[in-house]
N, C-alpha and C positions, 0 to 999 in steps of 0.2 A: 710391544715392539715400537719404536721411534718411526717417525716419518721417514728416517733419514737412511735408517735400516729397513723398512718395505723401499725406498728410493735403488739402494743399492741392490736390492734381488731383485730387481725388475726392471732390469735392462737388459740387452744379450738379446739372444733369440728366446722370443718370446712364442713356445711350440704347441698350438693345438692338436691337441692330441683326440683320436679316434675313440667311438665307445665301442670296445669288441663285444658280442653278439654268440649266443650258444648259438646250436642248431637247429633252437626251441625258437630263437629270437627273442632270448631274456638275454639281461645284462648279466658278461660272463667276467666274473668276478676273478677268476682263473687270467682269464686272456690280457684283462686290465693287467697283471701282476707281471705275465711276462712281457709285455709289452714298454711296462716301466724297466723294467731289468733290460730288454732290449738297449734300450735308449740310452739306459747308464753304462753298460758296455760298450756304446760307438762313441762316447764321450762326453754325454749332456751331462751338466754338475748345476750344483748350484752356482759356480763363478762364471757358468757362459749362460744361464738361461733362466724360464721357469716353465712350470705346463699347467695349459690353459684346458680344463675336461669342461664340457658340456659346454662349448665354442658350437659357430654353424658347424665346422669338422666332424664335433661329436653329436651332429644329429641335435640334437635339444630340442627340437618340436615335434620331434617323434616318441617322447618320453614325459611316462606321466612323472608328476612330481614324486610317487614312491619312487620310482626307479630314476629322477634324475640324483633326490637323496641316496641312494645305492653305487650310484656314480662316486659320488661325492666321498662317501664315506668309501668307499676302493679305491681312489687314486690317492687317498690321503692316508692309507693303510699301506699300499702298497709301498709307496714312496720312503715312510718312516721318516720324513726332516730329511732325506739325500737330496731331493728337491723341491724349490718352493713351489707351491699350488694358489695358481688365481682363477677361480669359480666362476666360468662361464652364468650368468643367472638374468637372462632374458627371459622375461614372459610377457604373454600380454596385459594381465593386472599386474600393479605394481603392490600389490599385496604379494601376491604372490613372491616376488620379484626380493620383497625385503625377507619374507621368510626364505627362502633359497641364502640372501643374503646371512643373515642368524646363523643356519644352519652351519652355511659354511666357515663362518666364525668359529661358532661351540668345536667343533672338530680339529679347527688349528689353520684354516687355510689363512696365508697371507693377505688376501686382496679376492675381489670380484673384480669384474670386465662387466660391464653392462652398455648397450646402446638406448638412446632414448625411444619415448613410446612409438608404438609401429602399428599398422594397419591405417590407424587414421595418419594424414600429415600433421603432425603436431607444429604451432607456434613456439617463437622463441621464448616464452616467459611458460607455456609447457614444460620445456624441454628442461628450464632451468629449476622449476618446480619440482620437476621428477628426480635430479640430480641432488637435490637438498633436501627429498625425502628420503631419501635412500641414503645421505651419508649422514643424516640425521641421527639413523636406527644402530648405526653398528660404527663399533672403533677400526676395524682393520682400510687398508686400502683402498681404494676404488679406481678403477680405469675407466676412462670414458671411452666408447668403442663408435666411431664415427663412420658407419656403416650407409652410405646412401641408399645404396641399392637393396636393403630389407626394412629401412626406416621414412624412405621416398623424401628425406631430405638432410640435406649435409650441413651439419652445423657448421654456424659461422664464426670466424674467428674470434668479432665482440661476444659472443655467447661463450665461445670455449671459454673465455676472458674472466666472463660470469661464473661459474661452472666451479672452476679454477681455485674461487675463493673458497671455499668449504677446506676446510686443514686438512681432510683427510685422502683427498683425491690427489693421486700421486701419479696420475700414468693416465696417456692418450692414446689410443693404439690409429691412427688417424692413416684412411684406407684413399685419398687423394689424389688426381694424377696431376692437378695443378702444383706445378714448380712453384708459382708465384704462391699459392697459399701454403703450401709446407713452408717458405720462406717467412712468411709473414707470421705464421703459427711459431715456430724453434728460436725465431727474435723475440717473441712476447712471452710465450711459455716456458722454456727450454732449460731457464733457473729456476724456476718451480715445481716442476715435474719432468717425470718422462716423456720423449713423443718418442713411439715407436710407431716404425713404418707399417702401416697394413696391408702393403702388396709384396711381401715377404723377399725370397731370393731376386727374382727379376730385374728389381730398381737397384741394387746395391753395383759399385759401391755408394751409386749418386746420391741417392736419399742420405747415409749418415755423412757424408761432404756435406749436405746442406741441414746438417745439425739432429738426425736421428742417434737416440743411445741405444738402439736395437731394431730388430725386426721380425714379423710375425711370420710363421714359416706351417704350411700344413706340409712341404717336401720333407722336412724333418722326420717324419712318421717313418719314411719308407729308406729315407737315404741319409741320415743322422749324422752319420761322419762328417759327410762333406756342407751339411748343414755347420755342421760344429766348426768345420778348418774355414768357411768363410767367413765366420764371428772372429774368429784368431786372425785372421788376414785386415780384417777391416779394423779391429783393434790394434792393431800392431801399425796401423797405415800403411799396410802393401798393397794401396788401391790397385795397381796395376797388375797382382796376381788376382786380388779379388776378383777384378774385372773377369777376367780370364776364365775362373772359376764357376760368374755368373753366366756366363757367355755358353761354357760346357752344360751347363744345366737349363740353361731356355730352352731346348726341344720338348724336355719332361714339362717344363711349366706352363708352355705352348699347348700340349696336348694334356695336361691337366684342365686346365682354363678350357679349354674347349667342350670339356663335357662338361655339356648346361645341366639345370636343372639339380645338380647338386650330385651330379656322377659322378665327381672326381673323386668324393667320399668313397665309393663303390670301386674306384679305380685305387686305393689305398688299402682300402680292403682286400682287396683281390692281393698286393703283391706281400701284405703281413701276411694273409695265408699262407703265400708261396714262400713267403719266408720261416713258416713256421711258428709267427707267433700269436696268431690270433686267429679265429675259423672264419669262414667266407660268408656270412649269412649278413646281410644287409636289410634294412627293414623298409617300409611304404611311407614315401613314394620312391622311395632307392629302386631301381633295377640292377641284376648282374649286370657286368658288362658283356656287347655283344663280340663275338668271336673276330672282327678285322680291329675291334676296340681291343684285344688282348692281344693279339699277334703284335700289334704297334709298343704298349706296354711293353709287354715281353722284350723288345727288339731295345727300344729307348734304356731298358735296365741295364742290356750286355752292354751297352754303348757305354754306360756309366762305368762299369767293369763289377756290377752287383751279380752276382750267382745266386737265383734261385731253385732251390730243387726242395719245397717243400711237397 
């Protein structure tokens, strides 16, 4: 596949998607499948999006390497080429990081998502090191995933700059609330690659106004339609229903974003159950949600006009 064709499927909303969970709290090979099917029945195609598995969304430090492999090889089974797959494959070695990377290559997926190394604060010539060993090892895609808050620093624009030059790095998922540096990042990058927003629904339509080709969405998981008719909206430049759109959906994003600690996982889970497509089991340090955390849920769904009776 040409640059120019990983370029075009990876734009759109860019959808991390959930790792469904038996009751055993194994990877449920089953729930992945309808859960793909879900998503292709509210609209997601290859022309509006792609899905991102073993993103923070799907957990990924909760899962050893057999089972993020087991991931990998079920959403790229399930899917069959209906839609493109870019490989979450954060680890803390970067060994690891390129095998993940392999793997997801030999199976077909389009592209990886990686952010730079984490735990320690990495330098800029780290960071740029890690980016060129990793697109070193493999032909397909690579995203740079500019994640402050799990990486404890935000790469800089001269570094995306760096980064950039590797041929094979096609997409930025860049998670910023500065105006001035998305501005300065979509002038410099923006013909080279993708920048996709990574504060998903909330900032639209402003972030692609100010030069995103997509944006990364975990609301997508639970309410896919309207995920889907805001991509149609902001493509079409009907900022001003977009807006509107975004506007309906801030309470759910409000009260997703509020549950710290990686709860909103656990709050996505709960409403795929209740939708039928995938079972409630969450794995540690997940908790269920607690009982005034689901009434809220619950209440934010009907507002959307979503019926759940699973």
């Amino acid at each position: 596949m040409t640059k120019d064709e990983m370029l075009k499927l990876t734009r759109g909303i860019a959808l991390a998607v959930v790792t469904p969970l038996t009751k055993d709290g194994a990877v449920d090979d089953r729930g992945i499948d309808r859960l793909v099917n879900f998503l292709l029945e509210k609209g997601m195609s290859r022309e509006n999006g792609f899905l991102i598995p073993l993103s923070t969304t799907g957990n990924f430090l909760s899962l050893s390497m057999d089972e993020r492999k087991q991931v990998i090889r079920s959403y790229i089974k399930s899917t069959a080429g209906r839609m493109p797959i870019v490989v979450g494959c954060n680890h803390i070695r970067l060994e690891d990081t390129i095998e993940l990377a392999k793997f997801s290559q030999d199976l077909g997926a389009i592209g990886i998502l990686v952010g730079p190394p984490f735990y320690w604060k990495p330098t800029d010539a780290q960071i740029i090191d890690h980016y060129e060993r990793i697109c070193r090892s493999i032909e397909i895609g690579v995203l740079i995933y500019n994640n402050h808050w799990a990486s404890q620093v935000d790469i800089s624009v001269e570094t995306l700059a760096e980064i950039v030059k590797n041929p094979n790095v096609i997409g930025l998922k860049e998670s910023t609330f500065s105006i001035e540096k998305l501005i300065r990042v979509t002038r410099l990058l923006s013909n080279h690659i993708n920048v996709l927003s990574g504060l998903g629904e909330a900032f639209e339509p402003l972030y692609t106004q100010l030069g995103c080709t997509g944006f990364t969405s975990t609301l997508g998981n639970i309410v896919p339609e309207l995920s889907v008719k805001l991509h149609a909206d902001l493509l079409a430049k009907r900022f001003e229903e977009a807006g509107r759109l975004a506007r309906r959906l801030a309470p759910l994003t409000r009260f997703m974003d509020g549950l710290v600690g990686g709860q909103y996982i656990s709050g996505l889970v709960y409403v795929l159950n209740r939708l039928g497509v995938c079972g409630p089991t969450v794995r540690s340090p997940l908790l269920p949600l607690k009982k005034d955390e689901i009434e809220t849920l619950e209440r934010l769904m009907k507002d959307l006009g979503i019926r759940m009776s699973g």
